[in-house]
Rosetta silent file (secondary structure, phi, psi, omega in degrees, C-alpha in Angstrom):
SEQUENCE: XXXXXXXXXXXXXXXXXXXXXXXXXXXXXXXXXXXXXXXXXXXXXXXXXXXXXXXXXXX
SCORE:     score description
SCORE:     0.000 S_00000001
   1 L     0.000  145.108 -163.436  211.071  215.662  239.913 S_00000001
   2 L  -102.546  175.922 -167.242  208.802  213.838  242.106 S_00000001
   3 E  -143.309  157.148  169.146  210.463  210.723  243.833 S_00000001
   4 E   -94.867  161.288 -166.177  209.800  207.316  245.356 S_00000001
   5 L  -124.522  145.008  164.171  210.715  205.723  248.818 S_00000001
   6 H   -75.643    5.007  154.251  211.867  202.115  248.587 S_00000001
   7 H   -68.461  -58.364  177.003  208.802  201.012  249.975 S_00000001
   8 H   -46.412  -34.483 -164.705  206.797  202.716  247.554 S_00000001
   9 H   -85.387  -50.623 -159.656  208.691  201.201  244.764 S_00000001
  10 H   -54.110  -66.838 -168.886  208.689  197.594  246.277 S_00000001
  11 H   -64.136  -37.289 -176.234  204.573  197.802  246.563 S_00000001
  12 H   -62.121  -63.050 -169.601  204.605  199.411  242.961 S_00000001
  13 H   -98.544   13.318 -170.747  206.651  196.611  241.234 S_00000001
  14 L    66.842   88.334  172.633  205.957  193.679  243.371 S_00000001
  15 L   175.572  148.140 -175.070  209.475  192.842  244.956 S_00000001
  16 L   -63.647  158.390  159.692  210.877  193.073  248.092 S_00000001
  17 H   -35.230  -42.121  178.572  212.821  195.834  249.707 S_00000001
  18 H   -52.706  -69.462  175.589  216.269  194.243  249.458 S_00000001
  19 H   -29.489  -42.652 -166.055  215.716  193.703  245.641 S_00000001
  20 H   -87.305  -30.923  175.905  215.070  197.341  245.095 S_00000001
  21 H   -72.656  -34.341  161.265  218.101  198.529  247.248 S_00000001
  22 H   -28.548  -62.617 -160.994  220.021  195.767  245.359 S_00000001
  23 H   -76.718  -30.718  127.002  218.894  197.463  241.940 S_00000001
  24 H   -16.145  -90.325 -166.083  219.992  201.585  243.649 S_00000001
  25 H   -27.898  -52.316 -149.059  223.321  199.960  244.723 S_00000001
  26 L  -100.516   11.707 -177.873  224.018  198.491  241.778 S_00000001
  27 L   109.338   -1.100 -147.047  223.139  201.263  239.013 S_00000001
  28 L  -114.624   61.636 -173.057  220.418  199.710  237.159 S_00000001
  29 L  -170.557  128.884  147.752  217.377  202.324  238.290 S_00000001
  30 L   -84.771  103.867  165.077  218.307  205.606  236.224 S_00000001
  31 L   122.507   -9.161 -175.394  218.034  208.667  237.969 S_00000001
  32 L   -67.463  103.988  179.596  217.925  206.947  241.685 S_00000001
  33 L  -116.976  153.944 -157.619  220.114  208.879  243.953 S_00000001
  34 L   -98.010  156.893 -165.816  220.790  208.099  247.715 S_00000001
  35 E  -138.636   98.780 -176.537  220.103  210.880  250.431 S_00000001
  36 L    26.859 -125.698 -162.056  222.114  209.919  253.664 S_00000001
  37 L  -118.109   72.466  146.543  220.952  206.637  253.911 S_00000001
  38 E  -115.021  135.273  165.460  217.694  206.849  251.978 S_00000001
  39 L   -79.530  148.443  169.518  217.174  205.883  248.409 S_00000001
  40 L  -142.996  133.956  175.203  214.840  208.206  246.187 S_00000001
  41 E  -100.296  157.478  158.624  213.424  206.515  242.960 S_00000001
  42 E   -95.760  156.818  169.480  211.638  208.679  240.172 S_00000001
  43 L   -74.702   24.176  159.392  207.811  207.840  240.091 S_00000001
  44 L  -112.464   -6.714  177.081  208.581  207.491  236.389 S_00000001
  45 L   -40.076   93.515  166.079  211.566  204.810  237.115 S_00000001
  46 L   -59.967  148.975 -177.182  210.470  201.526  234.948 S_00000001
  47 L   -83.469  163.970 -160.886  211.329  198.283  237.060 S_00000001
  48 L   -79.798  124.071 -165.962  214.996  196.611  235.928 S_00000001
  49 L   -53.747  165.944  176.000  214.610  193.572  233.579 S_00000001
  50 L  -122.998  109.447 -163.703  215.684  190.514  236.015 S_00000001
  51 L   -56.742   -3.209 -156.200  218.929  189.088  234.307 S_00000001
  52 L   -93.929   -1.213  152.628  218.384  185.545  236.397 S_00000001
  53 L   -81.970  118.267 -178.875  216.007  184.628  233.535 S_00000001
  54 L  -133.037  171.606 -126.119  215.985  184.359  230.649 S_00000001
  55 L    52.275  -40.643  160.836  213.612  185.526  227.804 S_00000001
  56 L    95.764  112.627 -164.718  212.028  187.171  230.864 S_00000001
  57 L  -121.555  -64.924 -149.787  208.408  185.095  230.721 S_00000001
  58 L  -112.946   33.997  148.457  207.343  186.244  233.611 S_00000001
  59 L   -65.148    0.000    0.000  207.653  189.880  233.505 S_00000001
């Protein structure tokens, strides 16, 4: 499986690094597993709806 860097992810969905470690941490990326203290995303990983909205408009 090929994998993402949280940079890579960040530049991919437009959001910052925290937000993406936020979304690792908290479960809501499937398949994201952490590698001593690196995150790896799959490059097939859709980005996580953002619950502080709602209807999601600007997704």
């Amino acid at each position: 499986m090929d994998y993402m860097t949280l940079k890579e992810a960040s530049e991919k969905w437009g959001v910052t690094l925290r937000w993406i470690n936020y979304y690792c941490s908290a479960g809501r990326i499937p398949g994201a597993v952490k590698m001593g203290t690196v995150w790896l995303i799959p490059k097939s990983a859709q980005k996580p709806k953002d619950g502080r909205r709602k209807g999601n408009k600007h997704e």
